[in-house]
C-alpha positions as CSV (number, residue, x, y, z in Angstrom):
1,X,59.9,93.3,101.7
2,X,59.5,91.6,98.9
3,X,61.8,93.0,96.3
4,X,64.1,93.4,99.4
5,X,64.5,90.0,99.6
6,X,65.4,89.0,95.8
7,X,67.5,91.8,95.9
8,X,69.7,90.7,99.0
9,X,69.3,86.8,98.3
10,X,71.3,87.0,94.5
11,X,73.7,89.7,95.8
12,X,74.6,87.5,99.0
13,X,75.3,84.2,97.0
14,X,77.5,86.0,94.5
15,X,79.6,87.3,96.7
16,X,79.9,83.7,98.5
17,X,80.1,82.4,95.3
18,X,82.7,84.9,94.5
19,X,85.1,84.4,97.4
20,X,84.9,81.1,97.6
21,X,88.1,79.4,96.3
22,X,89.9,83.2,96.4
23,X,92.1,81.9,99.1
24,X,93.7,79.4,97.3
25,X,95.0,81.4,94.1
26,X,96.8,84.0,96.8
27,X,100.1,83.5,97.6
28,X,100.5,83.6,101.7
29,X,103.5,82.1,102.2
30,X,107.2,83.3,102.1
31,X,110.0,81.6,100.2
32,X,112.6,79.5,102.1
33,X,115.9,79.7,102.3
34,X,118.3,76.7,102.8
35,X,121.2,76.5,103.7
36,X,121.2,72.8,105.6
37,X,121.4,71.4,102.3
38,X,124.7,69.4,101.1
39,X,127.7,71.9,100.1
40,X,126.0,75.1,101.2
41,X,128.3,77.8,101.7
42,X,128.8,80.4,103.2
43,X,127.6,79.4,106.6
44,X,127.6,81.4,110.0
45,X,131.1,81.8,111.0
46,X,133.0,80.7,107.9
47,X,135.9,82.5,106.5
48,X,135.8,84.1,103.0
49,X,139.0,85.7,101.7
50,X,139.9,88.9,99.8
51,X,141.9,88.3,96.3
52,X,139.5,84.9,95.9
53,X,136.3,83.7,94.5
54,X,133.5,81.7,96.2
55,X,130.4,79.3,95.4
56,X,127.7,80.5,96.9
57,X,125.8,77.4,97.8
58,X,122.0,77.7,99.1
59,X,118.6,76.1,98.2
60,X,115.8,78.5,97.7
61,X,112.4,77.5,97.6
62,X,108.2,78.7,97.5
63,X,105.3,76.8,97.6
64,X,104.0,79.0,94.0
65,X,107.1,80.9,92.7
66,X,110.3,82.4,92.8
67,X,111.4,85.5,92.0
68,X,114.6,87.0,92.9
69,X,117.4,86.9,95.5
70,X,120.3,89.1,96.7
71,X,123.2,89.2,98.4
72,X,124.9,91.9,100.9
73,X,128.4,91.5,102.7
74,X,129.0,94.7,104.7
75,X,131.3,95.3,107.7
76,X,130.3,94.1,111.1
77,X,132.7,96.3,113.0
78,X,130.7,97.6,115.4
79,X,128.7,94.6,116.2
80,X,125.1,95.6,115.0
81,X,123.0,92.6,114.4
82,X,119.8,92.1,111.9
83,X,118.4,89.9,114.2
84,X,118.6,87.0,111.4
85,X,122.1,85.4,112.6
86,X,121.6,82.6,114.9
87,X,125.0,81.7,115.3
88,X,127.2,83.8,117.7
89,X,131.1,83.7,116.2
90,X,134.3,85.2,118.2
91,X,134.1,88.8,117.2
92,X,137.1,91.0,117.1
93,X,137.2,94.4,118.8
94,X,134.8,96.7,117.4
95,X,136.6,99.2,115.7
96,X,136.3,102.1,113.2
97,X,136.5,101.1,109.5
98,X,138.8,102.5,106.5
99,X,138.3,101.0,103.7
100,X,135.3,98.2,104.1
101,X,134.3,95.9,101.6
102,X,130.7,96.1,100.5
103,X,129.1,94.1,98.1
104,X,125.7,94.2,97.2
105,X,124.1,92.5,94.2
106,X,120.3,91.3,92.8
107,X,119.7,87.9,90.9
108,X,117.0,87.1,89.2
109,X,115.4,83.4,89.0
110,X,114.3,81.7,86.0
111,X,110.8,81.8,85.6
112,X,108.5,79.1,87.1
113,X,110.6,78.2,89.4
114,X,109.4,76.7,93.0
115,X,113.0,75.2,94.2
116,X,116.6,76.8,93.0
117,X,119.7,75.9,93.8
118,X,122.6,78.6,93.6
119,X,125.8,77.9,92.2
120,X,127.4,81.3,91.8
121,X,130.8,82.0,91.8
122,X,131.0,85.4,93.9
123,X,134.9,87.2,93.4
124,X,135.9,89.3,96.5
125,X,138.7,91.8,95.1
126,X,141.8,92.5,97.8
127,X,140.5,96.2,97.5
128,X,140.0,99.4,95.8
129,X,141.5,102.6,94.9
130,X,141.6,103.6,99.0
131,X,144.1,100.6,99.3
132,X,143.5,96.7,100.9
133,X,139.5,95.8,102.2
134,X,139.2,96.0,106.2
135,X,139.9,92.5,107.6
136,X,137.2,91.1,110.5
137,X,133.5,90.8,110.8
138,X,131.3,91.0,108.3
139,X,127.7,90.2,107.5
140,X,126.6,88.0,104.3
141,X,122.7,88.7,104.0
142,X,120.5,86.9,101.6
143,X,117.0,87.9,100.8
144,X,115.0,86.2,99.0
145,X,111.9,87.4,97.1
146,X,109.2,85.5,95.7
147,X,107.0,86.6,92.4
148,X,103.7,88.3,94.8
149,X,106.9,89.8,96.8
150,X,106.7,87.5,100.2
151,X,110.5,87.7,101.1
152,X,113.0,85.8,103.5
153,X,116.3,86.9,105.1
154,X,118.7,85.6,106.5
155,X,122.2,87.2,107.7
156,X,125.1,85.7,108.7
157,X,128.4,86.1,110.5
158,X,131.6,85.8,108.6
159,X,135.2,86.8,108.9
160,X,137.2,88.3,105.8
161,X,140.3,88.1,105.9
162,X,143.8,88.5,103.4
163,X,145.8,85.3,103.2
């Protein structure tokens, strides 16, 4: 019982000793995603145009580090939903597309960052070889990923549409 017990004694304080503190060097949390801050843009139910460029406006942050963010505009026509958008805008008629714009690009964040504000200048084209982009609902999703990979969406409605 004997040996039992300065066996068991040493092994139970390391491993108290060993995961105490262990709770702070993990990253638990996810990154935030502002877009409340002055001059963000887009926001839900703004209007970005084919043929111009934007400034995408939004303040990411994490309470250890940032690592990456993207960005995905896709059609809307058919009213799906990614269960992000909090804001309901006045959808068109859901129809079929023909020649949707899609954009879909990955950014990476300087290292060490906990806070980063975007200013990128995003250019829509008109369209492609099929002709003009599809007019109408679309989605602009952001997701944001921090460096352990804790990650933050958010989608929102938009209209694009030719001047």
């Amino acid at each position: 019982m004997k040996n039992l017990t300065a066996i068991f004694i040493p092994l139970f304080l390391l491993i108290i000793f060993n995961s105490c503190g262990k709770d702070e060097e993990i990253d638990k949390e996810k990154p935030i995603i502002n877009l409340t801050a002055q001059d963000a843009f887009p926001l839900s139910c703004d209007t970005l145009y084919f043929g111009e460029s934007f400034d995408l406006k939004a303040l990411f942050s994490d309470n250890v580090e940032l690592g990456s963010f993207s960005i995905d505009i896709h059609n809307n026509f058919d009213h799906h939903s990614h269960s992000t958008e909090v804001a309901e805008c006045n959808p068109d008629p859901i129809k079929t597309p023909i020649t949707p714009f899609l954009y879909i690009e990955e950014y990476d964040i300087p290292t060490g960052q906990t806070e980063y504000q975007t200013n990128l200048s995003i250019s829509i084209p008109s369209g492609d070889e099929n002709g003009l982009f599809d007019e109408g609902d679309y989605h602009f999703f952001i997701s944001l990923t921090d460096k352990e990979g804790w990650s933050k969406q958010k989608g929102l409605n938009i209209k694009m549409l030719h001047r």
